[in-house]
FIDREN-635417 format. One line per field, with one value per atom (N, C-alpha, C): residue number from 0; residue in three letters; atom name; x, y, z. Coordinates in Angstrom, 2 decimals, padded with zeros to 5 digits, always signed. Each point is the difference from the previous one (the first is absolute). Last residue first. Layout:
% FIDREN-635417
k = (NUM	...)
r = (ALA	...)
a = (CA	...)
c1 = (X	...)
c2 = (Y	...)
c3 = (Z	...)
END
This chain:
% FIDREN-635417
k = (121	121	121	120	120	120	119	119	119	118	118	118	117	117	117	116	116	116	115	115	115	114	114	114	113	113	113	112	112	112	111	111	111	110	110	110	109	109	109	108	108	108	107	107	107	106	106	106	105	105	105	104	104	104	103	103	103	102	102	102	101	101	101	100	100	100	99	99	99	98	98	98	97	97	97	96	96	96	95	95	95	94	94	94	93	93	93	92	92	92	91	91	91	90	90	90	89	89	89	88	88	88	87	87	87	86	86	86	85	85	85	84	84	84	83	83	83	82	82	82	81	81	81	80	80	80	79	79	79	78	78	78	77	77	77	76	76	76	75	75	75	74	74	74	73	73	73	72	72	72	71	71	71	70	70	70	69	69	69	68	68	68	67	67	67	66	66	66	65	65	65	64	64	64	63	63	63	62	62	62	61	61	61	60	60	60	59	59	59	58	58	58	57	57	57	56	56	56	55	55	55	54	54	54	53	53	53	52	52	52	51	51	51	50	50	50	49	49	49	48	48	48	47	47	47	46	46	46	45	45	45	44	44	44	43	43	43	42	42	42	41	41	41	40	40	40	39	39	39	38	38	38	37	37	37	36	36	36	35	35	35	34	34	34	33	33	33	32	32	32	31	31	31	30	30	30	29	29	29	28	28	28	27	27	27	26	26	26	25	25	25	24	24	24	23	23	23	22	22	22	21	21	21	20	20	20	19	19	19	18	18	18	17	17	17	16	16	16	15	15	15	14	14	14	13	13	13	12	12	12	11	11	11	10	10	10	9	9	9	8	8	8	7	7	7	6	6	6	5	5	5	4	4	4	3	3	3	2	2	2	1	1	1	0	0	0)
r = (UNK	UNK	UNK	UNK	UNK	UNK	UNK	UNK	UNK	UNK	UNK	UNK	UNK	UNK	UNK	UNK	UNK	UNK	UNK	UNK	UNK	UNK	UNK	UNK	UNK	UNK	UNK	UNK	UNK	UNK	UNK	UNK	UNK	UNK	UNK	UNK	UNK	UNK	UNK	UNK	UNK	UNK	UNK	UNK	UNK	UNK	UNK	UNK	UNK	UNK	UNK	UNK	UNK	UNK	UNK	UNK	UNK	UNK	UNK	UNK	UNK	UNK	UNK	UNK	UNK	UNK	UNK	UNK	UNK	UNK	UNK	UNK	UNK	UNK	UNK	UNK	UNK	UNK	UNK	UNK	UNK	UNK	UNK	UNK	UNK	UNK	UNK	UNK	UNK	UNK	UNK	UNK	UNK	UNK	UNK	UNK	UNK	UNK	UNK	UNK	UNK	UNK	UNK	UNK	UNK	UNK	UNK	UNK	UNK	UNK	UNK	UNK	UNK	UNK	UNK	UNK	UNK	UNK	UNK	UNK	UNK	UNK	UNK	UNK	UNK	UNK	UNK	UNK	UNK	UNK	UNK	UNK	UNK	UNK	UNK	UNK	UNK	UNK	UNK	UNK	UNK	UNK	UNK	UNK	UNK	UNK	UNK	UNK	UNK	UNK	UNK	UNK	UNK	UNK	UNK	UNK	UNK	UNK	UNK	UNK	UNK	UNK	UNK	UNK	UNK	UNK	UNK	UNK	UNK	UNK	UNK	UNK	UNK	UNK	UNK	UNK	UNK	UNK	UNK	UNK	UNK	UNK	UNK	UNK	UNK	UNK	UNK	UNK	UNK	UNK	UNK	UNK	UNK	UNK	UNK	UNK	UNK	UNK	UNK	UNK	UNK	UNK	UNK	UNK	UNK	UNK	UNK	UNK	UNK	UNK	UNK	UNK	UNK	UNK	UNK	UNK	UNK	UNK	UNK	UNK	UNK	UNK	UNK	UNK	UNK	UNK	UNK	UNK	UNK	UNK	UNK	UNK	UNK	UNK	UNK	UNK	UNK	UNK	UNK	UNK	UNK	UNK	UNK	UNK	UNK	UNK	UNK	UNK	UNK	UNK	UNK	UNK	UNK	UNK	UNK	UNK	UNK	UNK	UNK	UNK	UNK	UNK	UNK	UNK	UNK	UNK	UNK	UNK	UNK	UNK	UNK	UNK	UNK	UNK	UNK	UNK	UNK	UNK	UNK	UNK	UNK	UNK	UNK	UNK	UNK	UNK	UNK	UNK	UNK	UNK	UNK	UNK	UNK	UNK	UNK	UNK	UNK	UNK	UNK	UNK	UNK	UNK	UNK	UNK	UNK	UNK	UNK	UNK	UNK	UNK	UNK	UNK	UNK	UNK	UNK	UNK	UNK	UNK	UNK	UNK	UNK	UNK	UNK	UNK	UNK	UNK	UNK	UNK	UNK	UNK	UNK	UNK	UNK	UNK	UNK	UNK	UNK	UNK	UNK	UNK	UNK	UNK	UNK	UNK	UNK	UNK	UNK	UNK	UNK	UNK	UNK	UNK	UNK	UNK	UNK	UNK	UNK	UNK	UNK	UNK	UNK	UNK	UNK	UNK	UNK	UNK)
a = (N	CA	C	N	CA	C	N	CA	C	N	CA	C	N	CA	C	N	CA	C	N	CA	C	N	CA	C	N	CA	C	N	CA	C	N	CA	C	N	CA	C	N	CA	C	N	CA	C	N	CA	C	N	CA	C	N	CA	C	N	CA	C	N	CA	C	N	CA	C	N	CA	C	N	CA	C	N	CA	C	N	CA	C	N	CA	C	N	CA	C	N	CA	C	N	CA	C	N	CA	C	N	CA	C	N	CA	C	N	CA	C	N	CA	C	N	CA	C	N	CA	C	N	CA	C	N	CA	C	N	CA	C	N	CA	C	N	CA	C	N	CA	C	N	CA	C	N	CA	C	N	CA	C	N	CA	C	N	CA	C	N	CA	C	N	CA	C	N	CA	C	N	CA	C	N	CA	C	N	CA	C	N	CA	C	N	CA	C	N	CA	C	N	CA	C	N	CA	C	N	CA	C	N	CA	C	N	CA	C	N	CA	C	N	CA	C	N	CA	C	N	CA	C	N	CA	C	N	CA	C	N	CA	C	N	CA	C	N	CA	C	N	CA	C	N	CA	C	N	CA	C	N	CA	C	N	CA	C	N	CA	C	N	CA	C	N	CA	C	N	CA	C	N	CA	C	N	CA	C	N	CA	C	N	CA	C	N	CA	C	N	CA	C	N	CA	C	N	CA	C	N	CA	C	N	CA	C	N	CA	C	N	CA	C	N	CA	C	N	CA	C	N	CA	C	N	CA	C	N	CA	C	N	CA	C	N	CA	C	N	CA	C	N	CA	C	N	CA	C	N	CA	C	N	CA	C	N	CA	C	N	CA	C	N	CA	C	N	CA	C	N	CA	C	N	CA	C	N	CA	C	N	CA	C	N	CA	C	N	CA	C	N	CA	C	N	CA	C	N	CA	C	N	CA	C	N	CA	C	N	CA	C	N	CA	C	N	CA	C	N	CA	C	N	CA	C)
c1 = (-005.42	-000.68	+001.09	-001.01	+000.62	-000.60	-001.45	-000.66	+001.25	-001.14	+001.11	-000.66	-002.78	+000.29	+000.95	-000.53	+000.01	+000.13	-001.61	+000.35	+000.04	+001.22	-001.44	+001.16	+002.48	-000.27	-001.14	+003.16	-001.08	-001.02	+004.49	-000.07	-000.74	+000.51	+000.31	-000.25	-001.30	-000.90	+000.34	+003.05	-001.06	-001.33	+003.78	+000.63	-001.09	-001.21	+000.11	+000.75	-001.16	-000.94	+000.01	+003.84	-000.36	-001.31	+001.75	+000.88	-000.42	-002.02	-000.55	+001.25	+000.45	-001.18	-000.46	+004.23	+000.12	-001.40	-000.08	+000.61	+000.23	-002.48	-000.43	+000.58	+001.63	-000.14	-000.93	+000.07	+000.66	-000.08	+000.03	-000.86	+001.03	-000.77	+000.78	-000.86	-000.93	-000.39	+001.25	-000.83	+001.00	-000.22	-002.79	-000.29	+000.91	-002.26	+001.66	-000.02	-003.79	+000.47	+001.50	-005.10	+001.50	+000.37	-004.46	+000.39	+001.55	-002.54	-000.54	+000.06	+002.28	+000.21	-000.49	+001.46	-001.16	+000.08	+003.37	-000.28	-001.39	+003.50	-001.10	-000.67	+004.84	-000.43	-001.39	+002.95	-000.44	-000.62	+002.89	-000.17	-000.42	+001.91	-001.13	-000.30	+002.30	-001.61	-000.67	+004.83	-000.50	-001.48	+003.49	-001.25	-000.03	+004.55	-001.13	-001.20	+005.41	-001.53	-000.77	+005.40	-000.64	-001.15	+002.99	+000.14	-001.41	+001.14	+001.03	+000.51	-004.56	+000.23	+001.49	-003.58	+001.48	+000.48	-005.24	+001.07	+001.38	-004.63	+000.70	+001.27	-003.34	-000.20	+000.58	+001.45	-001.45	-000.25	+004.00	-000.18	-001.12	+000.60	+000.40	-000.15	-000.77	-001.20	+000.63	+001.95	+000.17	-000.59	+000.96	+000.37	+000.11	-001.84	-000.41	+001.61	-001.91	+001.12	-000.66	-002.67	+000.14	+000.80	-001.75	+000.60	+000.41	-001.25	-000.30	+000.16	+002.63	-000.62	-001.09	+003.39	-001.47	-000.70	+004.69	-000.29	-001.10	+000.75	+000.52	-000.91	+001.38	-000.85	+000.46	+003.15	-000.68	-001.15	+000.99	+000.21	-000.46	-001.55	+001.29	+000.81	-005.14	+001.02	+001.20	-005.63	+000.92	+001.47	-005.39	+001.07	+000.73	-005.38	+001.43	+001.27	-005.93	+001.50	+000.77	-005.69	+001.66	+000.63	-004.77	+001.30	+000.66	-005.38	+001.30	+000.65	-004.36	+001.43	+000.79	-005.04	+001.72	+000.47	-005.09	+000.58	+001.50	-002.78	+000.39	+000.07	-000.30	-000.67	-000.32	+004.19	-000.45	-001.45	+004.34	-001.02	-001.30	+005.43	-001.28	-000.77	+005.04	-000.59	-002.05	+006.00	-001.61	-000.55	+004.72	-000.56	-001.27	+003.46	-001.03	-000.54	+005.20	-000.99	-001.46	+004.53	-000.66	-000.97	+004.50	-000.93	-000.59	+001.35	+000.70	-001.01	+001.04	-000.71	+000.72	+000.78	+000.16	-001.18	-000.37	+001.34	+000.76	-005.56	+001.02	+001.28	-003.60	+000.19	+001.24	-001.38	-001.55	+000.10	+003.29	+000.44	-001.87	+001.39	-000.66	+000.14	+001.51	+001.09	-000.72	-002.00	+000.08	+000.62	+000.24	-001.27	+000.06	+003.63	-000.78	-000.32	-000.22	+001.46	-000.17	-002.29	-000.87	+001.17	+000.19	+000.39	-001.09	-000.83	-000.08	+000.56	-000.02	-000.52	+000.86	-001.41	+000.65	-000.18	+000.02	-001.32	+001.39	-000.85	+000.98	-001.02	-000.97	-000.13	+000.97	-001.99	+001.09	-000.22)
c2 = (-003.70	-001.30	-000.55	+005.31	-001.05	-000.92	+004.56	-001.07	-001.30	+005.49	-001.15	-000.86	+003.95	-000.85	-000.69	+004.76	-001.13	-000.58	+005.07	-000.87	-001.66	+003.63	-000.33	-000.85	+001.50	+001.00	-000.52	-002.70	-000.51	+001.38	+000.14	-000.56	-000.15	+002.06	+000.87	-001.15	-002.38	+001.18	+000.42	-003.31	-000.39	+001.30	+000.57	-000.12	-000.42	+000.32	+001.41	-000.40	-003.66	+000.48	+001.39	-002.63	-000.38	+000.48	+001.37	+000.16	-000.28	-001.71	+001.66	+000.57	-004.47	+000.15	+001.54	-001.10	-000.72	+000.27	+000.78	+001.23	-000.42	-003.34	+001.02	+001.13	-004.99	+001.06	+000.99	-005.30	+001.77	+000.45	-005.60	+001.75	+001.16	-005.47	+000.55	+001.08	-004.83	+001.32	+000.54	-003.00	-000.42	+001.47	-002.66	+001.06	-000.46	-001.60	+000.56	+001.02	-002.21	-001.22	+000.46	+002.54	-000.35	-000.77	+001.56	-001.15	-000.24	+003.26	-001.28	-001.03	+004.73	-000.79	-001.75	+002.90	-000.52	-000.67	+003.87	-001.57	+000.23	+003.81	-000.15	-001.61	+003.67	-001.53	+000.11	+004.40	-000.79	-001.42	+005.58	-001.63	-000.82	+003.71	+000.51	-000.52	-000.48	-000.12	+000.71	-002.82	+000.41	+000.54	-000.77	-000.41	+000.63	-001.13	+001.10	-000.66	-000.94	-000.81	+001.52	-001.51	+000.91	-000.74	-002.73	+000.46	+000.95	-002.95	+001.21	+000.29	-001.99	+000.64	+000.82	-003.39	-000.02	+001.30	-001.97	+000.29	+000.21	-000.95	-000.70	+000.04	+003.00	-000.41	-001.18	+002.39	-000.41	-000.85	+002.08	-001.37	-000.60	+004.20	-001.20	-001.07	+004.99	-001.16	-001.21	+004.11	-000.46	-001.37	+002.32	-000.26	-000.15	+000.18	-000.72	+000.18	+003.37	-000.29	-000.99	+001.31	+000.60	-000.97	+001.87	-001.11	+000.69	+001.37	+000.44	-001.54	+002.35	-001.14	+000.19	+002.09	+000.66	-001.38	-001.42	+001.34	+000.56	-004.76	+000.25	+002.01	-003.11	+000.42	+000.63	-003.98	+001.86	+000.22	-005.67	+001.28	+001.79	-004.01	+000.42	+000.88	-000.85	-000.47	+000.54	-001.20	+000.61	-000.83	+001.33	-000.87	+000.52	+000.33	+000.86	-000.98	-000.97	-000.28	+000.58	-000.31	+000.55	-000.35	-002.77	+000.58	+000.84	-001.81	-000.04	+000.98	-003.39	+001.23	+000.05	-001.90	-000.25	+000.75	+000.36	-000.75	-000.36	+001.68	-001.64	-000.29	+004.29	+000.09	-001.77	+002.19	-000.05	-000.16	+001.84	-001.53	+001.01	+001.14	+000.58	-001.29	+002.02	-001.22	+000.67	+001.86	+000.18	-001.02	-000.24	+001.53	+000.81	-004.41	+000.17	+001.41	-001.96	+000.58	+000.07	-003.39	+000.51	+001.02	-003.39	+000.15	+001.92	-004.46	+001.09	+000.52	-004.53	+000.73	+000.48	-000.75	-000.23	+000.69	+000.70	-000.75	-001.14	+001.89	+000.52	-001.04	-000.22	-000.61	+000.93	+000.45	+000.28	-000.29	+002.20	-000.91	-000.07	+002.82	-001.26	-000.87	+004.17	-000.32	-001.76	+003.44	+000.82	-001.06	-001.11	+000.27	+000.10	+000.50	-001.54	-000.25	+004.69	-000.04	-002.00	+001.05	+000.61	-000.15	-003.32	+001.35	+000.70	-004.39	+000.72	+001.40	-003.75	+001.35	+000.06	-003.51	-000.36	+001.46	-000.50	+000.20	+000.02	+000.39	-000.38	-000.54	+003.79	-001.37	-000.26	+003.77	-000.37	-001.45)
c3 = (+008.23	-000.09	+001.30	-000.93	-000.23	+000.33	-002.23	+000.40	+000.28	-001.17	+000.12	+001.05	-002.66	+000.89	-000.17	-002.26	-000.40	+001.13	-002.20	+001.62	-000.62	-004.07	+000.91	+001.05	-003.60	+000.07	+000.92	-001.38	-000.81	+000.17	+001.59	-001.08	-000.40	+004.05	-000.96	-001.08	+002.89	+000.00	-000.92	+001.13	-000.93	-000.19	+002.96	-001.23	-000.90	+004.19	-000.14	-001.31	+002.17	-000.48	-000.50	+001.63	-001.43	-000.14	+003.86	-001.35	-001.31	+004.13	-000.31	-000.94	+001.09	-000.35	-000.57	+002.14	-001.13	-000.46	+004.21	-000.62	-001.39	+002.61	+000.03	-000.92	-000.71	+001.55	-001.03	-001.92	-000.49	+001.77	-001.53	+000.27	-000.02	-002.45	+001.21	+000.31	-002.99	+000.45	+001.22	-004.64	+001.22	+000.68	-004.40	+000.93	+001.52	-004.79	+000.40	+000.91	-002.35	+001.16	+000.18	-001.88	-000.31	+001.35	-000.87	-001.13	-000.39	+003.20	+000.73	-001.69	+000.02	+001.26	-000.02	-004.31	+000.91	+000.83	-002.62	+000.17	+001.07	-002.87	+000.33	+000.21	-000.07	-000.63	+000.94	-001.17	+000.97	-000.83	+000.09	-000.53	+000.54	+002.03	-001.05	-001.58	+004.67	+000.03	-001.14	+002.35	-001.17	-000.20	+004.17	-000.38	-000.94	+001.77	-000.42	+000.00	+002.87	-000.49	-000.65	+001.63	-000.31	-000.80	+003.50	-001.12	-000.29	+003.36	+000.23	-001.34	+002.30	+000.40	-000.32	-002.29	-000.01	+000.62	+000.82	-001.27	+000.32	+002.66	-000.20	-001.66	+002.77	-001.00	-000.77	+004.23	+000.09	-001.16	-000.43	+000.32	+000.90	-003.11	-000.36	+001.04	+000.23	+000.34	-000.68	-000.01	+002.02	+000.05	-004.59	+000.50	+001.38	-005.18	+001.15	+000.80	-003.95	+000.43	+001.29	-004.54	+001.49	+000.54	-004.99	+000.67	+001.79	-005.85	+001.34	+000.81	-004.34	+000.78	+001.30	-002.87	+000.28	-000.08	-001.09	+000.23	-000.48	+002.32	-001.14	-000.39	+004.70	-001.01	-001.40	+002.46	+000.47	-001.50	+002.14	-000.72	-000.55	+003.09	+000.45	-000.81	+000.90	-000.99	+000.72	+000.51	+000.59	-001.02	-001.76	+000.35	+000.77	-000.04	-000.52	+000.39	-000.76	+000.66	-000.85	+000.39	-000.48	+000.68	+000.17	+000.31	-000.82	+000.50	-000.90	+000.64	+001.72	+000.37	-001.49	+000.10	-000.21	-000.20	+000.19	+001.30	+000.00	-003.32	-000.26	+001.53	-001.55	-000.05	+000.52	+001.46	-001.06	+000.34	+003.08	-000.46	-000.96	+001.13	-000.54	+000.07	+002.09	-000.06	-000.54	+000.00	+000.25	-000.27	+000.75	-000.01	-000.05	+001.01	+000.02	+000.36	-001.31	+001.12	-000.82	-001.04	+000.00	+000.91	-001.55	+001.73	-001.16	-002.83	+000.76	+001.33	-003.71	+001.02	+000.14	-005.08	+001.42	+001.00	-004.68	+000.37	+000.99	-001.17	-000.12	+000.52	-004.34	+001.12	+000.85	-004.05	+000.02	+001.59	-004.68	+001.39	+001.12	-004.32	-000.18	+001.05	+000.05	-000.76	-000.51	+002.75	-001.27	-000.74	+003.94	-000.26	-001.30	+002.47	-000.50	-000.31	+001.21	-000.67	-000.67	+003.81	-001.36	-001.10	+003.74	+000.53	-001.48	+003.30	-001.07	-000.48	+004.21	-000.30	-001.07	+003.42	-001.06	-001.13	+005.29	-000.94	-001.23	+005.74	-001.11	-001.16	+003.97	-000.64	-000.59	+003.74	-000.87	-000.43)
END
C-alpha cells in the first residue's frame, strides 16, 4: 500500500495531468523493464461506493494493518490504474495489505484481465 498522488481517468479525460491529492493506494503489479525500471500499477482506495460495474473489492479486516480509517467503508478500485516508475518517483508512504486482501484482489484482477496476475506489495 502507498500513498500516491493518483490520477483518477475521469481527470484524466478532463485535461487534469496531476492527481488531487494523496490517497493510499495498492500496488497491483510491478514490471521491470528492459531499462532495469520497475513500472508500477496502482489502484486507488476510495471511500466512495463503486460506481455501477465497477469492479472494486471491499477492504475490510485489513484497514488498520494498512494504516487507513478503520470505521469507515474502504474499495479498492481495480479496474483503473495509474502507471509510475519506481526508481524515478519520490512519492512513496508505504503500508501492507494481509494475505486475504491479497487473494481478493488477485481473483478480482484475474476475472478482469482474464490471465494469472502477481500482487506485489511494497
Amino acid at each position: 500500500m502507498l500513498r500516491y498522488p493518483y490520477l483518477w481517468a475521469r481527470q484524466a479525460r478532463a485535461g487534469e495531468t496531476e492527481g488531487r491529492k494523496l490517497r493510499p493506494c495498492a500496488v497491483v503489479l510491478a514490471v521491470t523493464n528492459q531499462t532495469d525500471r520497475t513500472h508500477l500499477r496502482l489502484c486507488a482506495v476510495t471511500t466512495q461506493n463503486p460506481m455501477k460495474g465497477a469492479l472494486a473489492v471491499a477492504v475490510n479486516t485489513e484497514k488498520r494493518r494498512a494504516g487507513l480509517d478503520v470505521h469507515i467503508p474502504l474499495w479498492v478500485i481495480i479496474d483503473e490504474h495509474n502507471v509510475d516508475v519506481f526508481e524515478l518517483s519520490s512519492l512513496w508512504v508505504c503500508s501492507v495489505f494481509t494475505k486475504e486482501l491479497q487473494r481478493q484482489m488477485i481473483l478480482a484482477l484475474q476475472r478482469l484481465a482474464g490471465e494469472a496476475l502477481r500482487l506485489i506489495c511494497v
